[in-house]
C-alpha positions as CSV (number, residue, x, y, z in Angstrom):
1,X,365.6,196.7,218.0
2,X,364.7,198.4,214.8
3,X,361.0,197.9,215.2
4,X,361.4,199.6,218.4
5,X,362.9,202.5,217.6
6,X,360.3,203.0,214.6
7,X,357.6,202.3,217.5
8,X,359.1,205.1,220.0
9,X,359.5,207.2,217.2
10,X,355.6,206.8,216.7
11,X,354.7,207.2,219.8
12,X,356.8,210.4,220.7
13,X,354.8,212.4,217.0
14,X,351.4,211.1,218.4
15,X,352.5,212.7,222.0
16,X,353.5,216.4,220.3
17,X,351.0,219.2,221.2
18,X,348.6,219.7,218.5
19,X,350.7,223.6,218.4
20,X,353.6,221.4,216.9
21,X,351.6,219.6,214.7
22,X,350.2,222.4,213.4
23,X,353.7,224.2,212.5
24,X,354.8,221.1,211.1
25,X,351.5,220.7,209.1
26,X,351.7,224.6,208.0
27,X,355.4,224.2,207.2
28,X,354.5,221.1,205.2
29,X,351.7,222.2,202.7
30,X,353.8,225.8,202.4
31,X,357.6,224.3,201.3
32,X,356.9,221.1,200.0
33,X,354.1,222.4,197.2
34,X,356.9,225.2,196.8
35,X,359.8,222.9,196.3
36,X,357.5,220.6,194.5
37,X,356.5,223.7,191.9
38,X,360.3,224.4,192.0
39,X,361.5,221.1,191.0
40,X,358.2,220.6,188.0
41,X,359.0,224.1,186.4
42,X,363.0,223.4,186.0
43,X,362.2,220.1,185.0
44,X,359.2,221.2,182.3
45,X,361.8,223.7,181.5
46,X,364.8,222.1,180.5
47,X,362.6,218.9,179.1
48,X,360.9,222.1,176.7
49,X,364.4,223.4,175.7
50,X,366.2,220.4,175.3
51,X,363.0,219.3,172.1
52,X,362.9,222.5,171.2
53,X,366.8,222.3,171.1
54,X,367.2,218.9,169.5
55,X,363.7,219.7,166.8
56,X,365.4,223.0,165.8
57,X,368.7,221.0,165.0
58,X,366.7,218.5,163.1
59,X,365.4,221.3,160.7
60,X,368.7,222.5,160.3
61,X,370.2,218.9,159.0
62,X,367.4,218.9,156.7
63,X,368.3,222.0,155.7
64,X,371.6,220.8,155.1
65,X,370.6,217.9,153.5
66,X,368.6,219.3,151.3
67,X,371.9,221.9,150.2
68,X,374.0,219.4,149.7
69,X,371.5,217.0,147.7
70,X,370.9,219.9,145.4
71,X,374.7,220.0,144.6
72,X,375.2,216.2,143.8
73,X,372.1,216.5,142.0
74,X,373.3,219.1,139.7
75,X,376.6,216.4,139.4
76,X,374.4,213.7,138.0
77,X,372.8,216.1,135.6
78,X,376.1,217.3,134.2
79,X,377.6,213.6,133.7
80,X,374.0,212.9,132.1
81,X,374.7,215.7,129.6
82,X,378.1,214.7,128.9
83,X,377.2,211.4,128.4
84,X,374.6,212.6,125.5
85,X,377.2,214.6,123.5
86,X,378.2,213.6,120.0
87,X,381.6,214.6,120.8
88,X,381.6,212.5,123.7
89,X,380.5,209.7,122.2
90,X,382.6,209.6,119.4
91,X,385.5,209.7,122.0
92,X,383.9,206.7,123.5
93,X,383.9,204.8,120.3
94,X,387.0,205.2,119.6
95,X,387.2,207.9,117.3
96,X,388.7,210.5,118.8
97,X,392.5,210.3,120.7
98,X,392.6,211.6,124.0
99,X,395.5,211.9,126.2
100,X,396.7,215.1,124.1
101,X,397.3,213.1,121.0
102,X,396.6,214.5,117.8
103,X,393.4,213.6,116.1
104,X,391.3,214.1,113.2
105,X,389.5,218.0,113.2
106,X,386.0,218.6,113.2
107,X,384.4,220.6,110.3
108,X,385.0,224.2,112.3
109,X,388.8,223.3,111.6
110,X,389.6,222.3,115.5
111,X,390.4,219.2,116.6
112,X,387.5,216.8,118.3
113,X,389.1,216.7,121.3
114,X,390.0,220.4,121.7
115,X,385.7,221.0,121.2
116,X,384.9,217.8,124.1
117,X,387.7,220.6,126.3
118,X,386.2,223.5,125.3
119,X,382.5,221.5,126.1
120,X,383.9,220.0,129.7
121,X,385.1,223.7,130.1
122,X,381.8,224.9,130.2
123,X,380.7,223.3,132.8
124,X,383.1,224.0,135.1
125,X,383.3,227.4,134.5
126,X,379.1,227.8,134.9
127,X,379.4,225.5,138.1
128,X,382.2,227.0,140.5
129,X,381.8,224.7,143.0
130,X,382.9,222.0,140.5
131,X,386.7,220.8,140.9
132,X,387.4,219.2,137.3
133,X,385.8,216.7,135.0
134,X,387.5,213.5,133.5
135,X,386.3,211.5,130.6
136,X,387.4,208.0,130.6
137,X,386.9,205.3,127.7
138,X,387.0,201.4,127.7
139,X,390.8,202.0,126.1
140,X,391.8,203.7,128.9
141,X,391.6,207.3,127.3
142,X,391.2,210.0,128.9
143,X,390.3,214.2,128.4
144,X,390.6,216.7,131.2
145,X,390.7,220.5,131.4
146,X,392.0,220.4,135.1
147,X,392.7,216.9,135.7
148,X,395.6,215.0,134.5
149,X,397.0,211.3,135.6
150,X,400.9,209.8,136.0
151,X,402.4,208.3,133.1
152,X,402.2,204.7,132.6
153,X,398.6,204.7,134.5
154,X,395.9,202.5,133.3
155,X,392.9,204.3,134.3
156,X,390.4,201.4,133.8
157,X,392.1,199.4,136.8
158,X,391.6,202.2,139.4
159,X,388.7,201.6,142.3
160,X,386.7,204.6,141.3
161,X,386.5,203.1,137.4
162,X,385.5,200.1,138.1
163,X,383.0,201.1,141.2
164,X,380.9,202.8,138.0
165,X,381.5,200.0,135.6
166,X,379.6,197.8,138.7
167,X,376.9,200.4,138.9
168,X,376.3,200.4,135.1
169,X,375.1,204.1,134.6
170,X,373.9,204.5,138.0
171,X,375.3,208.0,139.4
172,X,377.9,207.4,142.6
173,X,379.5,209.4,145.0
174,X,383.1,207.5,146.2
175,X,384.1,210.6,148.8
176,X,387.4,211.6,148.7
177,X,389.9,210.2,146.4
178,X,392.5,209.0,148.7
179,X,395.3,206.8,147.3
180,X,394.0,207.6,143.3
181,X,396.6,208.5,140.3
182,X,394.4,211.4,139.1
183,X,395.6,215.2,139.8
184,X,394.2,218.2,139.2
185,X,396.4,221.5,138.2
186,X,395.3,223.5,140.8
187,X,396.7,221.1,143.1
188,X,393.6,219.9,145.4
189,X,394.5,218.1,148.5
190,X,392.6,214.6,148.6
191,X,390.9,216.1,151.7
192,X,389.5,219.2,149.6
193,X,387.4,217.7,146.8
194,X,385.0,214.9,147.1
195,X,384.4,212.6,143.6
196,X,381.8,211.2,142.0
197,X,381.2,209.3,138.9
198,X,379.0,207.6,136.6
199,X,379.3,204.8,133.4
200,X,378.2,205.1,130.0
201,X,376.4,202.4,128.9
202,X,375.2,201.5,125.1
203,X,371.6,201.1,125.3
204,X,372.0,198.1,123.1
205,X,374.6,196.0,124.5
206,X,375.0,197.6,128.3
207,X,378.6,197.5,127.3
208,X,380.4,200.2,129.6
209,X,381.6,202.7,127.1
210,X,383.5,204.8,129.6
211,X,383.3,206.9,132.7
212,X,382.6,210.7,133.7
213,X,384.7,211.7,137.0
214,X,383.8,214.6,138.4
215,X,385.2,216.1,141.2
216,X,383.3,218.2,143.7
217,X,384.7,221.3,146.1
218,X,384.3,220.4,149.8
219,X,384.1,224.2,150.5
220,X,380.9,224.0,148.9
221,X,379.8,221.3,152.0
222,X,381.8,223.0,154.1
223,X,380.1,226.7,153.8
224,X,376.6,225.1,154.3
225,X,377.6,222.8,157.5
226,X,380.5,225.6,159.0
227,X,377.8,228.4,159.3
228,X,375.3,225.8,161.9
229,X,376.3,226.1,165.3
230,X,374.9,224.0,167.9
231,X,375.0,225.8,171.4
232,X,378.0,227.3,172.6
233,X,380.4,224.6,170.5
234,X,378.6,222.2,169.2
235,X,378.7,221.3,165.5
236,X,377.7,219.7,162.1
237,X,379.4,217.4,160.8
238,X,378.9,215.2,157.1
239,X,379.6,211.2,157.1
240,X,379.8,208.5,153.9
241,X,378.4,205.7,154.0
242,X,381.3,203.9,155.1
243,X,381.7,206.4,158.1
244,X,384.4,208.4,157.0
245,X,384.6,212.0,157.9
246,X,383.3,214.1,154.1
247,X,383.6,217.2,156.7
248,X,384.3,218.0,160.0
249,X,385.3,221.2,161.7
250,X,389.6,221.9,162.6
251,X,388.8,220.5,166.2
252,X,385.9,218.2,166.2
253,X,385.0,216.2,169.6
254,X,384.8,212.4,167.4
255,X,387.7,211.7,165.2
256,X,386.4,208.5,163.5
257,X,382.6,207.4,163.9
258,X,381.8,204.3,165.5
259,X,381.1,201.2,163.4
260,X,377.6,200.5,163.9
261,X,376.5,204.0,164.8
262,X,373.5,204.8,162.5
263,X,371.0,201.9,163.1
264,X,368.3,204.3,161.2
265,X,367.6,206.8,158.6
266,X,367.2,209.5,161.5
267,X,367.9,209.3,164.8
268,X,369.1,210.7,168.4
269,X,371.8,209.0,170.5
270,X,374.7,209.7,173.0
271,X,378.4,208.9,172.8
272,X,380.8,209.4,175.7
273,X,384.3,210.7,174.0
274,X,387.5,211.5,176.4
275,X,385.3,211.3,179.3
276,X,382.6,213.8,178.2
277,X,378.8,212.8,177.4
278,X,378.0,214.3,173.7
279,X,374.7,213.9,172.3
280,X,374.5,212.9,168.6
281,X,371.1,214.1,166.0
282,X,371.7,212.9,162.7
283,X,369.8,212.5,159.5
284,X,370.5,209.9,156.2
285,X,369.9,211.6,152.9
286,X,368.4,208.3,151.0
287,X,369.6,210.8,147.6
288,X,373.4,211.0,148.8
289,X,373.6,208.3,151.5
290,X,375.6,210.9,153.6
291,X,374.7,211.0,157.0
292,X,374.3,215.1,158.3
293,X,375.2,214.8,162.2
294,X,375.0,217.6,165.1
295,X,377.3,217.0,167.9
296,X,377.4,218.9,171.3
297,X,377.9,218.4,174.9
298,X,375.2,217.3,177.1
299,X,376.4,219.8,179.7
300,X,375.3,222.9,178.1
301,X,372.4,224.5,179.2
302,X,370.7,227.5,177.7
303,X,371.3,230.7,179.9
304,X,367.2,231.0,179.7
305,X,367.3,227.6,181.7
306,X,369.8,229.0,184.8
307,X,367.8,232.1,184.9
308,X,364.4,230.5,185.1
309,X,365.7,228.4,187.8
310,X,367.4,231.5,189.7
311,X,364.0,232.5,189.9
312,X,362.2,229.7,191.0
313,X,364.5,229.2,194.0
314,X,364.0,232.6,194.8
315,X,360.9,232.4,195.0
316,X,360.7,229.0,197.3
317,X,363.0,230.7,199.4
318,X,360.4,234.0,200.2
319,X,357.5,231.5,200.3
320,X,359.2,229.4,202.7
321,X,360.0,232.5,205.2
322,X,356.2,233.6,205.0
323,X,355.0,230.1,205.7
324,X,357.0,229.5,208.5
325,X,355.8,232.8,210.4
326,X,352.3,232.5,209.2
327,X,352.5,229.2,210.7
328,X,353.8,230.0,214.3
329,X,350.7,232.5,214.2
330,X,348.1,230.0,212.5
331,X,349.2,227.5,215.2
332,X,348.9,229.4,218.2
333,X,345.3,230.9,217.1
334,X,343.6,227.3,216.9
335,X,345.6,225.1,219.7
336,X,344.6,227.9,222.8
337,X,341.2,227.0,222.2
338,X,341.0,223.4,221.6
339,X,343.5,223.3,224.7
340,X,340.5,225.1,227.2
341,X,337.9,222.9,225.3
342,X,340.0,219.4,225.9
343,X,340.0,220.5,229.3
344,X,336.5,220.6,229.4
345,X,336.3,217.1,228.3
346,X,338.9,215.7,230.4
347,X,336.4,216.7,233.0
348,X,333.4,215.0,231.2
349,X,335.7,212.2,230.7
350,X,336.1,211.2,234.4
351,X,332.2,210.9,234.8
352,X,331.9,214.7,235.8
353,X,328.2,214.6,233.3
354,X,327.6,218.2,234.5
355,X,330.3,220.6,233.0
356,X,329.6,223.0,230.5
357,X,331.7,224.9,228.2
358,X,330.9,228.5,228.3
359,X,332.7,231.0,225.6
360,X,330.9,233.4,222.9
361,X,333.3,232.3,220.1
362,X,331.1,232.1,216.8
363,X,333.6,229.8,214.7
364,X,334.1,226.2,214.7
365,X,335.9,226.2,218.2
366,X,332.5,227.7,219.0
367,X,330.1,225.2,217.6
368,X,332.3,222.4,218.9
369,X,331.6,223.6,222.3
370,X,328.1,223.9,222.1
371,X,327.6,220.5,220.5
372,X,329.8,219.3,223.4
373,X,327.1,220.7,225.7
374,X,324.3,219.1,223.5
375,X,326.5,215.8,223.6
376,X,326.8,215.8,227.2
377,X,323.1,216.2,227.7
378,X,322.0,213.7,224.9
379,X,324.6,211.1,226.5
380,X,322.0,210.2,229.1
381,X,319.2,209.8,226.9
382,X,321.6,207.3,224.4
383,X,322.8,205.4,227.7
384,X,319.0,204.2,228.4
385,X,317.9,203.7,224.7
386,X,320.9,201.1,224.0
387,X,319.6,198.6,226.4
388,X,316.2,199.0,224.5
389,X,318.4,198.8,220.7
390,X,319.9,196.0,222.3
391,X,316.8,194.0,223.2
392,X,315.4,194.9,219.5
393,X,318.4,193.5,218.4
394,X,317.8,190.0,219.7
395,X,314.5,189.9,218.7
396,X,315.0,190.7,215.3
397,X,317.6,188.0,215.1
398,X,315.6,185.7,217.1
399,X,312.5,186.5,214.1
400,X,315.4,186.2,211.3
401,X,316.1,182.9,212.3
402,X,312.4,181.5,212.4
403,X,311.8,183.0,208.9
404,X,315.0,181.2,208.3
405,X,313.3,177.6,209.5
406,X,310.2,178.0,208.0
407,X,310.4,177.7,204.3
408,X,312.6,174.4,205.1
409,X,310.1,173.2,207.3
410,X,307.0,173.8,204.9
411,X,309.3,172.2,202.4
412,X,309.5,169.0,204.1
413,X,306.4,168.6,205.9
414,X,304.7,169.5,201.8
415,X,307.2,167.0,200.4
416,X,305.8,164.4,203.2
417,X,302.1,165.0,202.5
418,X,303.4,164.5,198.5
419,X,304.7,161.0,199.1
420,X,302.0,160.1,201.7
421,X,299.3,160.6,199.2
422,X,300.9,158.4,197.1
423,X,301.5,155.6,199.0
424,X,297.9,155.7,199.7
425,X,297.5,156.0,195.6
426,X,295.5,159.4,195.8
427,X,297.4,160.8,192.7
428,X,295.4,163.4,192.4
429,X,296.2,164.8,195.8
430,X,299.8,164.2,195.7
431,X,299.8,166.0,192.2
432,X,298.2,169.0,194.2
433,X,300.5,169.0,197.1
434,X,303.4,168.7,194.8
435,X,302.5,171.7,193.0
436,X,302.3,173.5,195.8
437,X,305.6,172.5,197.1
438,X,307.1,173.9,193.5
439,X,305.1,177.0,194.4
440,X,306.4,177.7,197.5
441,X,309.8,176.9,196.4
442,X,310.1,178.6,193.3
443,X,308.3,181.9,194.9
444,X,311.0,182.1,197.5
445,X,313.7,181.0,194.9
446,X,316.3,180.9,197.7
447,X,316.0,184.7,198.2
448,X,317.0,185.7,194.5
449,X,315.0,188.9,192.9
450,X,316.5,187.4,189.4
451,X,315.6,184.1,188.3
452,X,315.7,182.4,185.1
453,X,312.5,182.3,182.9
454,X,311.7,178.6,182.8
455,X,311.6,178.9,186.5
456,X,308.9,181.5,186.3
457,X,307.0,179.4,184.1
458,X,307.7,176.3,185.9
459,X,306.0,178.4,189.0
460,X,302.9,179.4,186.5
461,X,302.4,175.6,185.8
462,X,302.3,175.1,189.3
463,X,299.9,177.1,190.6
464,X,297.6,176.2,187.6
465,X,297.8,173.1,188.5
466,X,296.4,173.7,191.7
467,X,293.7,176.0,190.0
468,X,293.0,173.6,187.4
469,X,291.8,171.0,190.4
470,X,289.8,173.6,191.9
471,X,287.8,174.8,188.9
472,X,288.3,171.5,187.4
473,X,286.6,172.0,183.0
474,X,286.1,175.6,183.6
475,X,289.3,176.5,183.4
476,X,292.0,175.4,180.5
477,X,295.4,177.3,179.6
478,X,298.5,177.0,177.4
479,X,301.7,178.3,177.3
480,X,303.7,179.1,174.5
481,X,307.6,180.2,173.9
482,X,310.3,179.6,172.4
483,X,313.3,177.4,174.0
484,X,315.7,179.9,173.4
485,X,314.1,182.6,175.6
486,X,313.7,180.0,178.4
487,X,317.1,180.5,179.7
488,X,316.7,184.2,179.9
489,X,316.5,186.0,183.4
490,X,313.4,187.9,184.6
491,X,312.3,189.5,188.0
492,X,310.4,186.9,190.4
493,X,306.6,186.4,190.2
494,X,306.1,188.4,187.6
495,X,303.2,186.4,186.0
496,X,301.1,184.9,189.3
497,X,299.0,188.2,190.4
498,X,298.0,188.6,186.5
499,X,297.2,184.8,186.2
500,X,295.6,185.4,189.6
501,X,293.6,188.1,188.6
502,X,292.8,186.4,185.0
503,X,291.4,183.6,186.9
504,X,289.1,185.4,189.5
505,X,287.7,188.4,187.7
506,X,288.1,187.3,184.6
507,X,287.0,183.5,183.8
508,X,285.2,182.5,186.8
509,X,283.4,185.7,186.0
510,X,282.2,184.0,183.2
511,X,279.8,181.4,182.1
512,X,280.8,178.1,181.1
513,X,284.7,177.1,180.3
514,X,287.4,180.0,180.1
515,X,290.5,179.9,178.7
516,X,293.9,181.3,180.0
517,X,297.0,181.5,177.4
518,X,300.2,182.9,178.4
519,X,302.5,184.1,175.4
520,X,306.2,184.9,175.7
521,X,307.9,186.7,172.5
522,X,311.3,189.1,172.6
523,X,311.3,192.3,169.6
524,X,313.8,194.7,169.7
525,X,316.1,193.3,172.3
526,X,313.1,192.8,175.0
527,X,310.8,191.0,176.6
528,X,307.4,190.7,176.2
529,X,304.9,188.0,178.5
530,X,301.3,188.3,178.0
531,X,298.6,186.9,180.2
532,X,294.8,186.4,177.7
533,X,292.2,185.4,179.1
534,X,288.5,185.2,176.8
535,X,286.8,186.2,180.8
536,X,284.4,188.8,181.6
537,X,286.9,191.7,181.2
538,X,287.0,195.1,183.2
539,X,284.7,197.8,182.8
540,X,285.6,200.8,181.2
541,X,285.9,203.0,184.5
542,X,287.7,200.8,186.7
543,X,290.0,200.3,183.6
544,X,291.1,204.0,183.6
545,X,291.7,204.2,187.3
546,X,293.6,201.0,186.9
547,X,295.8,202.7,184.2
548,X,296.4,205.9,185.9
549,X,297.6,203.8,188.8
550,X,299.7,201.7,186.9
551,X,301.1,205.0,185.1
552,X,302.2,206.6,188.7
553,X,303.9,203.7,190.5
554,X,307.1,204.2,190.6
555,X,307.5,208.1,190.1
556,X,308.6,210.3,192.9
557,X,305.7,212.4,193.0
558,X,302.8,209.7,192.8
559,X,302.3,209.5,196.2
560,X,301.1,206.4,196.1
561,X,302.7,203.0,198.1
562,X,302.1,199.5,198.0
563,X,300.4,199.7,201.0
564,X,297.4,201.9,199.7
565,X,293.8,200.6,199.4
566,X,293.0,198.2,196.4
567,X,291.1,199.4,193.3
568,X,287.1,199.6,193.7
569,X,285.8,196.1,193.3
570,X,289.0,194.7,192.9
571,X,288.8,192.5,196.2
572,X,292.5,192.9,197.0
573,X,293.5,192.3,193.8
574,X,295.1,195.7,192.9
575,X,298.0,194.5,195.7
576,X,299.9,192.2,193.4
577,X,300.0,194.3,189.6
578,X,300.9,197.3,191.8
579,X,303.7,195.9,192.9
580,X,304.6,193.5,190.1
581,X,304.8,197.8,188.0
582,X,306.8,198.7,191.2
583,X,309.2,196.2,191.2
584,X,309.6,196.6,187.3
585,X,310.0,200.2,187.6
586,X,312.4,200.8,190.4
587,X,314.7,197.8,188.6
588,X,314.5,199.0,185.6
589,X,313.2,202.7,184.5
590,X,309.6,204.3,183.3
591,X,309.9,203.0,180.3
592,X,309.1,198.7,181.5
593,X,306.0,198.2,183.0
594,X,302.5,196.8,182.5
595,X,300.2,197.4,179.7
596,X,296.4,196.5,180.1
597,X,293.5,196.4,178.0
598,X,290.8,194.9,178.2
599,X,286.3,195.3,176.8
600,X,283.4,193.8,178.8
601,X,282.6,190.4,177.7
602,X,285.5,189.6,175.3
603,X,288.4,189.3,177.6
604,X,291.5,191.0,179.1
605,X,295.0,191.3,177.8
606,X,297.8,191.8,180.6
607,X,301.2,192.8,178.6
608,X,304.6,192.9,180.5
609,X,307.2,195.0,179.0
610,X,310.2,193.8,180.3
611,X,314.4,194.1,179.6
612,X,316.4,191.2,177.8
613,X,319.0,190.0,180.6
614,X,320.7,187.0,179.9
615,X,323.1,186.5,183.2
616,X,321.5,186.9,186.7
617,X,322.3,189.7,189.1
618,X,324.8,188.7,192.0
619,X,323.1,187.4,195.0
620,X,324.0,189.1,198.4
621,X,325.8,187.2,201.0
């Protein structure tokens, strides 16, 4: 039922007057180009904003990265200058009493620990964004400007202690210090400073001698992250390493980051939080290990974006309303004429050969009609040459079909004769007719222009064969090349008309015995077969013609055809190199061919330029 319906369907848009298809067709390239632009530019346009968007808040965490990094750094140079001290490290030794307990005086008449103080003092009064410092020892000791503990408090058993005494003098940030038994004086909340802290170590005996605590002002953080704003309320945000929040904003859309979150050093990824889609850019400082996070919805879009695509649907919309009435008008214009004209042919159509269309119209409509007229005219010609086509037709394939038969049956009635002859024991006959069953065979090579070297050679052999039993002691040849170049391709009888030619006008030419050698070598990735004969070579005339012939086969303006007259004296023999250069030239290019030289009385020397191909062309079915 289905199929039916799509089949009616079908049939009623092929029925629709071409008027209809022409509105459609005018409506079609108008709107849907327009809708398509429409639908490209917002979606170019809000892919461009959202990376320029998301690149732009990648600078900015590095930016903040980079702030905050310069703070902690200038942490781990103060502990580092503490820890070099004299003062200090009499403290760690043991020789000066912290805690507020008296102690020996230094030679300025103030007690050692009042100068480590005033030295700790210093530092916090230079760096404002610095909380308080803490000096512990091994003993437990401890001296502090702004930073004081409970009584009874062993110092060396809290987390932060011993997190530095694991690092051994490596410089580490432990965020805020919940749950600790250190205060401060100016009465910090846990959520308002963040700590870090580092060990002295004796060079000697890596023995932790103590540990700096220094506590850092999250406003610091805070003023670099608080003045980014993402969008309309997105955000920055500052994580540990453990994921807990070093700063967030009063009202941020993720209490607690997921476990898990950061699978990289950078990144961009999406959370869905209460029900609403925010999209997450963060950052790792590899210094800090705090992770600098923007957070904002999805849903905003830039103000730029709506406007842009206000504009583009404004602008379908008016292009939509001029292609729909240049397309009633468009429509109307072409299907009136090719209406009268299909009229015209209706008539023609129901055997009426005599109609005419008659109209000035100079456009296409035009020319239509008056190559209908020239149609209608030439129809009667075409009617009585296809009986004639047809009859060609069958001949040809009648003719195809006895080329077809003959090669097989000269094959067999040769191969006959061969075995004939020597059941009779005349070898020397059989030899002959054998050779020229190769001939035949390997010429025709089963229609292939490509065939394999040793098959060409194989075809030489062959047909010196038969020469040799001709001419008998007058004629003696060899053949040399290498294995390797035997199973190389070349083009079909390439060697035969300069063999034949060698033979005829060159050593029967001759007195007494001649010999032929053919020579096959490959330089420079080609192929070169050379025919040498010691005959009674070409005089110097006929040689030039014989070059300038060779030079213009196969250029467009030679002029000149296989089927032209042989060279002077040549008694046919100019058929076969002509088109042996031919053949090599339209395969290959100008630059293949056949070289010639030759002097009266010492010889000729027949050279073959030819390509190295080493698989066989595809033979037609």
């Amino acid at each position: 039922m289905r199929k039916g319906s799509l089949n009616m369907e079908k049939l009623k848009l092929n029925n629709m007057p071409i008027r209809y298809k022409l509105i459609i067709h005018f409506l079609l390239i108008s709107i849907l180009p327009s809708i398509g632009l429409g639908l490209l530019i917002g979606w170019t346009v809000d892919r461009i904003v959202e990376e320029q968007s998301n690149e732009n808040t990648v600078q900015l965490i590095g930016k903040v990265n980079t702030a905050i990094e310069n703070d902690v750094e200038n942490l781990q140079k103060i502990t580092y200058l503490i820890s070099f001290d004299p003062g200090v490290q009499e403290f760690l030794n043991g020789n000066v009493t912290g805690n507020g307990q008296p102690d020996s005086t230094a030679g300025n008449g103030e007690s050692a620990e009042y100068n480590i103080r005033k030295f700790l003092q210093g530092f916090t009064t230079l760096s404002s964004e610095i909380a308080g410092i803490m000096l512990v020892n091994s003993e437990g000791d401890f001296i502090s400007n702004e930073m004081y503990t409970r009584s009874g408090t062993q110092l060396t058993e809290e987390a932060w202690y011993k997190q530095a005494a694991e690092n051994k003098g490596i410089f580490k940030i432990v965020g805020h210090p919940y749950g600790r038994a250190v205060m401060s004086h100016v009465d910090y909340k846990e959520s308002e400073v963040v700590s870090a802290v580092r060990a002295i170590v004796d060079p000697e005996t890596q023995v932790v001698q103590g540990v700096v605590l220094v506590d850092l002002k999250l406003r610091v953080i805070a003023e670099t992250a608080r003045d980014v704003t993402l969008g309309k309320t997105g955000y920055l945000t500052v994580v540990d390493d453990n994921g807990e929040m070093i700063y967030a904003p009063q009202h941020p859309f993720m209490q607690k980051i997921p476990a898990g979150l950061f699978t990289e050093s950078s990144g961009i990824t999406s959370e869905i939080v209460d029900g609403r889609h925010l999209q997450l850019i963060y950052r790792t400082s590899p210094f800090t290990g705090w992770t600098t996070m923007g957070v904002f919805p999805m849903d905003e879009s830039a103000f730029g974006v709506r406007e842009i695509t206000f504009n583009v649907v404004t602008f379908v919309f008016v292009v939509c309303m001029l292609g729909m009435t240049a397309s009633f008008y468009l429509a109307y214009s072409i299907s009136r004429p090719i209406g009268q004209l299909a009229s015209f042919m209706s008539k023609a159509q129901s055997g009426d050969l005599t109609i005419r269309y008659w109209g000035n119209r100079s456009d296409e409509i035009g020319l239509l009609g008056r190559s209908f007229n020239t149609m209608l005219a030439q129809i009667g010609r075409l009617l009585s040459l296809t009986e004639l086509q047809a009859r060609q037709k069958r001949e040809a394939e009648l003719r195809s079909l006895q080329a077809h038969i003959k090669p097989h049956f000269l094959y067999n009635t040769l191969d006959t004769i061969h075995w004939m002859a020597r059941s009779k024991g005349a070898e020397d006959i059989a030899e002959v007719v054998q050779s020229l069953s190769k001939l035949f065979r390997l010429g025709l090579s089963k229609g292939s222009d490509m065939i394999p070297l040793s098959d060409e050679l194989e075809h030489i052999v062959s047909y010196l064969k038969i020469q040799h039993v001709r001419y008998s002691s007058k004629l003696s040849y060899s053949i040399e090349v290498e294995p390797q170049l035997q199973e190389l391709y070349v083009l079909k009888l390439l060697l035969q008309p300069m063999v034949e030619n060698a033979i005829y006008h060159g050593i029967k030419e001759r007195r007494g015995p001649g010999h032929l050698s053919i020579q096959v070598t490959e330089r420079e990735n080609e192929l070169y077969l050379t025919v040498r004969d010691d005959g009674a070579g070409i005089t110097p005339e006929r040689l030039i013609l014989l070059k300038q012939r060779l030079d213009t086969v196969g250029t467009q303006d030679s002029g000149h055809t296989e089927t032209e007259a042989p060279l002077p004296d040549s008694t046919g023999s100019g058929y076969g190199i002509l088109n042996v250069q031919a053949r090599i030239r339209l395969t290959y290019g100008k630059p293949y061919g056949i070289t010639i030289e030759s002097e009266p009385g010492s010889g000729t020397v027949v050279t073959v330029r030819h390509p190295v191909v080493r698989d066989s062309y595809p033979e037609k079915d």
